[in-house]
N, C-alpha and C positions, 0 to 999 in steps of 0.2 A: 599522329600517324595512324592510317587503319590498318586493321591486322592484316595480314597476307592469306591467312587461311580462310576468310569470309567470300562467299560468293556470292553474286545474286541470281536465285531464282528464277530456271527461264525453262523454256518447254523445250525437251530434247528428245528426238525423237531416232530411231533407229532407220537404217536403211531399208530393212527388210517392211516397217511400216510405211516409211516413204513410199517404197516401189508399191505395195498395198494400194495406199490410196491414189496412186497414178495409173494403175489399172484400173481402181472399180469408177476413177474418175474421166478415163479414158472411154469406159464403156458408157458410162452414164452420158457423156457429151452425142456416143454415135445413137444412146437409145433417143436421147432426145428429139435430135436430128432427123432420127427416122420416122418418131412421131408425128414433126410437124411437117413431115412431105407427106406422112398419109393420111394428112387433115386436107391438104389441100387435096387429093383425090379421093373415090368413095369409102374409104376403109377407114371409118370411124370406131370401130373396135379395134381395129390394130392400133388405130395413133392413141386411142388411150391407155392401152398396151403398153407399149414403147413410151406414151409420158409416165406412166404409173413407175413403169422399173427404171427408167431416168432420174425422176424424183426421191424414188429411196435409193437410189444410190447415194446423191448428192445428200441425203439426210446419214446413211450409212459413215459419210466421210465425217459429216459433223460429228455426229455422235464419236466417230474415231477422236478427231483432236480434240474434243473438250474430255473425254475421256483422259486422252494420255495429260493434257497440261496438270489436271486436278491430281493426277499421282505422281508429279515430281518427287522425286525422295529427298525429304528433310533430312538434315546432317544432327544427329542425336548428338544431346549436351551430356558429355559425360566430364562429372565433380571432381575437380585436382584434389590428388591424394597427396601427400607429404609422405613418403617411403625416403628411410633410412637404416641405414646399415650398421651394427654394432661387431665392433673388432675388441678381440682379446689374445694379450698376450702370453704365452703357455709357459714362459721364464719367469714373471713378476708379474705374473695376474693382472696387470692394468688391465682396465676397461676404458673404451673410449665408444661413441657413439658421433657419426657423420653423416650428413646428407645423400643418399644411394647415388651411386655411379653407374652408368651402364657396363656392362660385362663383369658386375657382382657379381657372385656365388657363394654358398656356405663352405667350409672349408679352404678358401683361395684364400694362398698368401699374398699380404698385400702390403702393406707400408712396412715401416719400421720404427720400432716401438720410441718413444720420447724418453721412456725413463733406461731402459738397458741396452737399447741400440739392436733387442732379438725383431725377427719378425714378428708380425702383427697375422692372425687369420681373423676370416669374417664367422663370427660364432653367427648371427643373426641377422634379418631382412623383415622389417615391417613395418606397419602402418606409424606414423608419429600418433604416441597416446593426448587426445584431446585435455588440455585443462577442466578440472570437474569446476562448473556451476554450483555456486549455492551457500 
């Protein structure tokens, strides 16, 4: 079964970039346009005009989307810890050590004790001490 938390990779992009490149794609279409009607008549400096700011427009958008695809944000791999919790009791000193719960705390009374039936507090919270190598 695959995880539910894994996603795939895809270009997303905001509204506000959408509308972006639909204006400066907007305007690149009318410079174009206007280019090539002033090829057909004598104004060969304006239609190159109007192709020139056409063109970088239309390179302005590329450069947008391969810009935004290549900064998708990777989901950073952060190492399972083992956190547990150690509880002692303040009647018969037992010590007991358990796997952390959520809504631990130092000082929270919590179970009750195996050997005297008192409550149990969480004296401690931390990491499981690795087996030493060697």
């Amino acid at each position: 079964m695959a995880d539910q938390n894994t996603s795939i990779p895809s270009m997303s992009l905001s509204w506000v970039t959408l509308a972006v490149i639909a204006v400066i794609g907007g305007f690149s279409l009318w410079s174009m346009y206007s280019g090539f009607q002033a090829l057909n008549s004598e104004d060969s400096e304006f239609a190159m005009a109007y192709l020139l700011i056409g063109a970088a427009g239309f390179a302005a958008i590329g450069y947008m989307l391969f810009s935004t695809r290549s900064s998708v944000p990777r989901k950073p791999t952060v190492p399972k810890v083992n956190v547990v919790t150690t509880l002692e009791c303040p009647d018969c000193n037992l010590k007991r050590v358990r796997d952390f719960k959520r809504g631990d705390y130092i000082n929270k009374d919590d179970e009750s004790c195996t050997r005297c039936e008192g409550k149990m507090v969480i004296t401690g919270i931390h990491k499981r001490a690795e087996p030493k190598k060697g």
